[in-house]
DOLOMI-712230 format. One record per residue (C-alpha): x, y, z; residue in three letters. Coordinates in steps of 0.25 Angstrom, whole numbers, plus 5000, padded with zeros to 4 digits. Example, Ala and Ser with C-alpha at 12.3 -4.5 7.8 and 13.67 -1.06 7.14 Angstrom:
504949825031Ala/505549965029Ser/
% end
This chain:
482451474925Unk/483551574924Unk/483951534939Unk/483951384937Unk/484851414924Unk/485951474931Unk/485851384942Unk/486151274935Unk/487351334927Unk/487851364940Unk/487751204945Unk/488351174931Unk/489551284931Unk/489551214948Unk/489651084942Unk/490751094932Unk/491551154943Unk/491651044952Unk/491950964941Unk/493251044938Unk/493551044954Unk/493350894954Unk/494250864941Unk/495250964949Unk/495050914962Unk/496050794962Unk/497350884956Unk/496850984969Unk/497150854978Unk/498250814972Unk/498950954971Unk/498650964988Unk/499250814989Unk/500150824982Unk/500750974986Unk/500251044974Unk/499251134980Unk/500051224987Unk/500851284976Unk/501851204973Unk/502151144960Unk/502151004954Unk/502850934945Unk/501750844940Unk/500250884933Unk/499450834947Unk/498450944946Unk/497950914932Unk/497950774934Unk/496650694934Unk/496050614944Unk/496450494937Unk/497850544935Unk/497850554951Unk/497050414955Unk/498150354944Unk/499450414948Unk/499150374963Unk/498950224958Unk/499950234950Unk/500650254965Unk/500250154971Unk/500550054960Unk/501850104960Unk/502050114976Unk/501549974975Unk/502549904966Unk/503549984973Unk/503149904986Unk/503149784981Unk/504349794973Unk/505149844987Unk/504449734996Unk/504649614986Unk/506349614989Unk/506849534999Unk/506649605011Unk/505749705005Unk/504749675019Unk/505849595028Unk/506849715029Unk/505849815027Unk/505649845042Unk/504349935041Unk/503549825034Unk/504449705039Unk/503449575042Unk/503749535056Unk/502849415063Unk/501449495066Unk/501049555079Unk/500249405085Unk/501549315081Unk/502649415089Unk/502349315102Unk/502649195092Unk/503949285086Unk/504449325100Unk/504049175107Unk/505049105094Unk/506149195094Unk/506149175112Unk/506549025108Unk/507549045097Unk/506649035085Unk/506849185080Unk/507149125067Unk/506149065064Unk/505149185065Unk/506149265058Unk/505949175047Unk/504649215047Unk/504649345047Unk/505649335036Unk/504749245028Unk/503449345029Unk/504449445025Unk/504949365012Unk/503449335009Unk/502849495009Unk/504049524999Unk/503749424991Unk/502149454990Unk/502649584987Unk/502949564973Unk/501749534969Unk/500849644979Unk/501149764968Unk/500049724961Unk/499349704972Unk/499349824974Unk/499049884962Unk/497849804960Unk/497349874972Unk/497749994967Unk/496650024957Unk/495650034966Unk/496050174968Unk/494950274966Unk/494850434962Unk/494350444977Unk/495650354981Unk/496450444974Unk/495850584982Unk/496150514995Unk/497450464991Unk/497950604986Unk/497450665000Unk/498150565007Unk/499450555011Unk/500850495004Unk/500350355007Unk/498950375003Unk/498850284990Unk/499450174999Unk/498450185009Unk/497450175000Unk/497950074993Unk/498049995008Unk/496550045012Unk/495950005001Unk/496449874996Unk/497149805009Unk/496149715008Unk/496049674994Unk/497649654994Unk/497649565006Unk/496949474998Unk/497749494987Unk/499149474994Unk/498749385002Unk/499049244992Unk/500249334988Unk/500849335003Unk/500449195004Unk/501149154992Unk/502349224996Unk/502049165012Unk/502249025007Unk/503449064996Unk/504349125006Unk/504149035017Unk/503349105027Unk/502249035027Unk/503148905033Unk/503848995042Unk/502649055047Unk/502248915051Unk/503448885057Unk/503449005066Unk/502248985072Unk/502148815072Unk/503448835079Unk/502948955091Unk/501648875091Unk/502648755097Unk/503148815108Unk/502748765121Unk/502448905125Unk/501448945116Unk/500148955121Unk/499549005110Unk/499748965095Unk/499849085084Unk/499849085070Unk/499549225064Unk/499149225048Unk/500349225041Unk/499749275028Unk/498849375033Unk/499949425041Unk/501149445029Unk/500049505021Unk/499749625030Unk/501149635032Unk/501549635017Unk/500249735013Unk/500749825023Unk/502049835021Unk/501549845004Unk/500949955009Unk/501950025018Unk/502950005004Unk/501950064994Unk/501650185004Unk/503050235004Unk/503050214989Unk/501950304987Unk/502550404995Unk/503750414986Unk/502850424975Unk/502250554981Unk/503350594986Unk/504650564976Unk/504650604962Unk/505550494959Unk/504650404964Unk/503350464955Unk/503950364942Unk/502850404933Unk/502150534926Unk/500950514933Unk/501450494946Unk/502150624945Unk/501050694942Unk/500150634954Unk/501350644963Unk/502350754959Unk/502650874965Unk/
% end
């Protein structure tokens, strides 16, 4: 009985040790992440902060990155001069692009480009909260993955996990801003007038809509990763207390 007795103290004194490493274990991660763990100093609390603190400081990120992005993209030539994330014709209209600009009808497709532009910066005010919808979705788990992972890790997260969900989302947003600027017409006309030539052989149509909104995730995504990375990386970026403490150094 004696033996037993001491066994079980010994799984109990076990036990409420690896609850202390656990309630630990996310300031250990974040202290390696965030360069803490090999000496140095930081300016914020991040090793006593709770898992909760964490998981909330790294949405709190991401909402921010987000309406950073969509504040940036929604000017006027927030995508069209923007040449990383610029939306040109896609890959299956180039013959229709290069066949029209052969016969003096570069402008016209020009227009087009420029109207699928106008129309991503103009769904771009309204993707913030989008966004941030999606953003809730992140978990404790997220969160360890996200801290292990590297200075664009929220964003790919926020991509992996809910691409889908905000394809459908912004979908009617790009079609509503599609019709608004124009692009929809254009579109039309670009093709109507390719599918006339007495050289075509074969008629082309890509998905407009399908089209602008990959385009305009993508380059939303693009935007918000270099926004997290100056939240990492640039005190002046980390606006709030809590940010400083999950991110400062």
């Amino acid at each position: 009985m004696k033996k037993i007795l001491i066994t079980l103290g010994a799984v109990s004194v076990l036990s409420i040790n690896a609850q202390e490493v656990n309630a630990q274990k996310l300031g250990d991660v974040l202290n390696t992440v965030l360069g803490g763990g090999n000496g140095s100093s930081n300016t914020g609390n991040s090793g006593s902060l709770t898992n909760s603190q964490v998981v909330s400081g790294l949405k709190e990120a991401l909402r921010i990155g987000a309406n950073n992005a969509s504040n940036k993209l929604s000017l006027t030539d927030g995508f069209f001069k923007n040449a990383a994330i610029k939306i040109l014709m896609p890959p299956e209209a180039q013959q229709v692009e290069r066949t029209l600009r052969s016969v003096g009808l570069g402008s016209v497709v020009d227009k087009a480009i420029l109207s699928m532009n106008r129309a991503a910066e103009d769904a771009a005010k309204q993707a913030a909260p989008i966004f941030v919808n999606a953003i809730t979705s992140m978990t404790l788990q997220d969160g360890f993955s996200i801290l292990r992972g590297g200075n664009n890790a929220a964003t790919m997260f926020l991509q992996n996990k809910t691409t889908a969900a905000l394809t459908t989302a912004f979908r009617p947003v790009i079609n509503k801003s599609l019709d608004k600027v124009g692009a929809t017409k254009m579109w039309n006309t670009v093709f109507s007038t390719y599918n006339k030539l007495p050289m075509v052989a074969k008629k082309v149509n890509p998905d407009l809509s399908s089209y602008v909104v990959e385009r305009s995730l993508n380059g939303m995504f693009q935007t918000i990763a270099q926004e997290e990375l100056k939240i990492r990386t640039d005190p002046a970026a980390q606006v709030s207390s809590l940010l400083k403490q999950v991110f400062g150094k």
